[in-house]
Residue, then its C-alpha position, 0 to 999 in steps of 0.5 A: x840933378x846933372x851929377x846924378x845924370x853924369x853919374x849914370x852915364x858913367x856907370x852906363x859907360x864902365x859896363x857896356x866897356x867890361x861887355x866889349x873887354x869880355x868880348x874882345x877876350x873871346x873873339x881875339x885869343x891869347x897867345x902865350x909865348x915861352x921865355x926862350x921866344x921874349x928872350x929871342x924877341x928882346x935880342x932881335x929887337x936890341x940888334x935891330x935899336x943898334x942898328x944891325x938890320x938888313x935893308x928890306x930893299x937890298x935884301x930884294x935885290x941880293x935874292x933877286x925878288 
């Protein structure tokens, strides 16, 4: 009797997570990017892994922000 109960419970849980998913799918958009932007991600990000980034706080300072 307690595996059934668990078992409905479980069950009860899988579908009220697919009606959040469903919901999540039509509030929050999908965006598609092209490959030239994942490409210019992917670049940005290895510059920044290599350590070839401009401190946020010097950059301020240089622009006068």
């Amino acid at each position: 009797m307690e595996s059934s109960k668990l078992e409905e419970i479980y069950e009860e849980v899988v579908t009220i997570r697919k009606k959040i998913e469903a919901l999540e799918d039509l509030i929050i958009p999908k965006e598609e990017i092209s490959a030239e932007e994942a490409q210019e991600i992917n670049a940005l990000l290895e510059e920044s892994l290599r350590g070839e980034n401009v401190d946020w706080n010097d950059l301020k300072r240089k622009l006068d922000i």
